[in-house]
N, C-alpha and C positions, 0 to 999 in steps of 0.2 A: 840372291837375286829375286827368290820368289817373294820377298818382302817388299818390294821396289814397285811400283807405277812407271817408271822411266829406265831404262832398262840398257841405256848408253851412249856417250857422249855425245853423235851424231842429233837424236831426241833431244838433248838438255841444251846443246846450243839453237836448235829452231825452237823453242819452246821459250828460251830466256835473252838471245841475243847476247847476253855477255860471257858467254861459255864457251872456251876456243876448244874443237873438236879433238886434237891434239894435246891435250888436257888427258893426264892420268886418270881415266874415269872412277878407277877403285877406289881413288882416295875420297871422294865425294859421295860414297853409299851412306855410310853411317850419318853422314847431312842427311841426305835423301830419307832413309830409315826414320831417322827424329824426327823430322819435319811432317812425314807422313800420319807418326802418331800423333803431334801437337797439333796438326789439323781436324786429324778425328776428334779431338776434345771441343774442335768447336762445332764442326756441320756434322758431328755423332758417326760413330764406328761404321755403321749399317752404310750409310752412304760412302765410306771406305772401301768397305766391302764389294759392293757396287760399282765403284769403279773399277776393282780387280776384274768381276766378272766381265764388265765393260769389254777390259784390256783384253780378254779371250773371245771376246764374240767378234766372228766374223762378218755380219752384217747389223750393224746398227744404225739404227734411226740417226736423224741428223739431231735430234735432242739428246738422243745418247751421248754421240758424237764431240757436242760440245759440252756436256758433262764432264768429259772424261779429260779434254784439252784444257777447262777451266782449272780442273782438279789438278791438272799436272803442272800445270803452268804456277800455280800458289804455292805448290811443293818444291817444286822448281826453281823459284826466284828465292826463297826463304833458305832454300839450300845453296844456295850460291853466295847470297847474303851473309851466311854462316862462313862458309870456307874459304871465303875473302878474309875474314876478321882475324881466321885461325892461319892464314898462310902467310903473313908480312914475311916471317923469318923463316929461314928453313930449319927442319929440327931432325939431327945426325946424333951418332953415338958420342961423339964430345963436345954435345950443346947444340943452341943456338945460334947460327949464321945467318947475315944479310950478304947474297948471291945479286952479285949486279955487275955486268957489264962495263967498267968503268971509263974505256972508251968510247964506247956506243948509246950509254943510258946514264940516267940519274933519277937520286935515289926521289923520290914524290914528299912533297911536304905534308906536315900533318896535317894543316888545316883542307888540302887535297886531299885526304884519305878519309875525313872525318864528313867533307860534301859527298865524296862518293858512295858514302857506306850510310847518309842519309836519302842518297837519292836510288840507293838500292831497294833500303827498308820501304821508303814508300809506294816504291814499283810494289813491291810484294804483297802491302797492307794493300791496294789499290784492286790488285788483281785475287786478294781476299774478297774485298767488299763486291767485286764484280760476281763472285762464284756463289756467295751468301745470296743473291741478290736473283741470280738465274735460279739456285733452288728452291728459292721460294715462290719465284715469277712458275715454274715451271709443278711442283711441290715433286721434286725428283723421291722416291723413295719414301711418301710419305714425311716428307721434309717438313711440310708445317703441321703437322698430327703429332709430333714425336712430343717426348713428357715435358723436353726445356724449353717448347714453343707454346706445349697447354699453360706451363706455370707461368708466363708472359702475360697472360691473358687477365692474369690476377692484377696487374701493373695497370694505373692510369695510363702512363706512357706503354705501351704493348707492344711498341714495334718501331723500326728506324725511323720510319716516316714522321708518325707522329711524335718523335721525340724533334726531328727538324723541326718539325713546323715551328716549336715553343723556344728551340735554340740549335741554331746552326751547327751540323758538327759530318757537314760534307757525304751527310748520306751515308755515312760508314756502317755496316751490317757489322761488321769486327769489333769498332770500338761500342756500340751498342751492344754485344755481346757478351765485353768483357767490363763493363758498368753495370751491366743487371743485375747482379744482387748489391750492386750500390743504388740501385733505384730503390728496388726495394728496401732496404735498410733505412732511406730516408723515408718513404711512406710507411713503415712499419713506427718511425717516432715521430719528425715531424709533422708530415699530415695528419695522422693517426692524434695525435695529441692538437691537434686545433681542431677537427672534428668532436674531441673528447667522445662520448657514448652513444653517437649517429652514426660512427664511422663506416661499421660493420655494415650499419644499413646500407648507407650513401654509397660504399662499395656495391654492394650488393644489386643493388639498382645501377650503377654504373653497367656491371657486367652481363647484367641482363637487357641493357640497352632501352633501358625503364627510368629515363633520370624524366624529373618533372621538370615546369619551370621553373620554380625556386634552384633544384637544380643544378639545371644549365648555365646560373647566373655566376656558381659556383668553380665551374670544373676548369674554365679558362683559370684562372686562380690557382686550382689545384696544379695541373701538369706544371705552368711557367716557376712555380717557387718549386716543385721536384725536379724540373730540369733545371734551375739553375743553383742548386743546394748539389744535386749530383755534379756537376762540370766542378763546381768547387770540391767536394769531396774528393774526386779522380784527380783534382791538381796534389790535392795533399798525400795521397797517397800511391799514385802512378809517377812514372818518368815520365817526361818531354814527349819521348818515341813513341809512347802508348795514346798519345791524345792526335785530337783531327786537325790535319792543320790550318785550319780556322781557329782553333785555341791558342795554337803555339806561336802563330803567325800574330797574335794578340799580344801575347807575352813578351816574346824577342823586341816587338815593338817597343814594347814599354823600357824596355832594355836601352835602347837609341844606339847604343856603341857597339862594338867588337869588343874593347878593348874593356871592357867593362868587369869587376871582380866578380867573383863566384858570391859573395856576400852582399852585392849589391844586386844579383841577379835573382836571387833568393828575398830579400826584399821587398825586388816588383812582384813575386811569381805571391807572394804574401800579400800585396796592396789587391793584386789580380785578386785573390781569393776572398779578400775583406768586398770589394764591390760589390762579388756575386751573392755571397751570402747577406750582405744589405739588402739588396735588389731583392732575394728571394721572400727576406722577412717582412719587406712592406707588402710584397704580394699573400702573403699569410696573414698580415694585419688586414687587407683591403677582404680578404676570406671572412676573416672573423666579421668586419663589420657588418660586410651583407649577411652572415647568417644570423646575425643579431638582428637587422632590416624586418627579416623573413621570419621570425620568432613573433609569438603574440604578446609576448610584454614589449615588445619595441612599441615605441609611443615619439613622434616628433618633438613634443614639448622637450625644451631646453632645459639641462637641470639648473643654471646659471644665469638670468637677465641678462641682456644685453646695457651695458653701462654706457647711459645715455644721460649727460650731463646736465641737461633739459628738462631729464625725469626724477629730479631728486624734489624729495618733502621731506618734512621733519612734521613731528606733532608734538605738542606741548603740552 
């Protein structure tokens, strides 16, 4: 129990609304336990920690306060998320059984278990992005000092906001969190590589808040082809569950049916991914040409005549 934030049933159902009080609490620790530590991986140990002490202080501030209710509430619904997944069937010493009522109940369909365990996950991504969102509104514990919010700072895109501005992705502090070193990885080639040997600089000046006019002509350029080289990357390499539903909501579109094959869903989720990476390359192309603009061998002359039917001679 000294591992726990939420400490028993009565707690986990005001905290989550789908937790009936009457509910075996022990069986949902070791949720509670994981969940606890796969949140420290994202808003860092220390502000874990934090909230322990939280849980023990008898008068806290009202920003403690809801510190502490945010923090439990992610852990909360994540854990409850989990122990739905794991509890369809019952499981006794000679196996698995489905316990139901047969008079009184019926058993729920899949495609009802499959809405309800996505509108679980998204309560719980939801009330992530809200807790990401308070500690950095608030900088609980030195929340934006810590080493994964300096290394941010190295990033064109630095932060959730500015990654909206350049592509929708519902303000998510989570799903920004868990794309960061896909940001990076593409400014590490792509950008890096149409900068070719400025790079360093053009960073550099970036971070120092030193960009010139030339520029500024630049960086709209930069971010929209790194946010949208990243949305494709994270399609290719995350599941559905992991992305904002502004993406997914995109995708399924493209889908039109229900009844649609896994092979054909795979397809669109491919066409999705060819658009963005077009989209991204003409924004790298539109890069290159203005830094060519801006370069002293750019010269307007044309290297080709305009073929003008009216201007043709011959000499003899």
């Amino acid at each position: 129990m000294e591992k726990l934030l939420i400490k028993d049933g009565k707690t986990l159902a005001k905290l989550t609304g789908s937790w009936y009080e009457n509910n075996l609490f022990s069986r949902i620790e070791t949720d509670l336990e994981n969940e606890t530590f796969e949140l420290g991986k994202i808003i860092g140990q220390n502000i874990i920690d934090h909230a322990f002490t939280l849980l023990e202080n008898s008068n806290p501030n009202d920003t403690e306060k809801e510190t502490l209710r945010l923090i439990q509430v992610s852990i909360g619904l994540m854990a409850v998320y989990r122990y739905f997944q794991s509890n369809l069937v019952s499981h006794e010493g000679n196996g698995r059984k489905m316990k139901i009522d047969s008079q009184n109940e019926k058993m729920a369909w899949e495609w009802m278990i499959e809405r309800d365990d996505n509108s679980h996950l998204l309560k719980a991504q939801r009330a992530q992005d809200r807790l990401i969102e308070h500690l950095g509104k608030n900088d609980v514990e030195g929340f934006n000092e810590s080493e994964e919010r300096k290394d941010l700072k190295s990033l064109f895109l630095n932060n959730t906001r500015k990654f909206e501005y350049y592509f929708p992705i519902d303000l998510s502090g989570r799903f920004y969190h868990v794309v960061s070193p896909l940001i990076r990885e593409i400014q590490d080639t792509y950008i890096a590589d149409a900068f070719e040997d400025d790079y360093l600089a053009f960073l550099g000046r970036f971070q120092k808040d030193q960009l010139n006019e030339a520029d500024k002509l630049l960086i709209g350029f930069v971010c929209r082809a790194e946010a949208l080289y990243t949305i494709a990357l994270a399609c290719r390499r995350f599941s559905l569950t992991v992305l904002p539903q502004t993406v997914v909501k995109k995708i399924k579109a493209a889908i039109q049916t229900t009844e649609a094959t896994k092979e054909a869903a795979a397809k669109e989720i491919d066409r999705y991914i060819y658009e963005l990476e077009k989209d991204a390359c003409e924004h790298l192309n539109k890069l290159k040409r203005q830094r060519y603009k801006s370069s002293p061998e750019y010269t307007k002359r044309t290297l080709l005549p305009k073929n003008d039917p009216r201007q043709k001679f011959a000499r003899t």
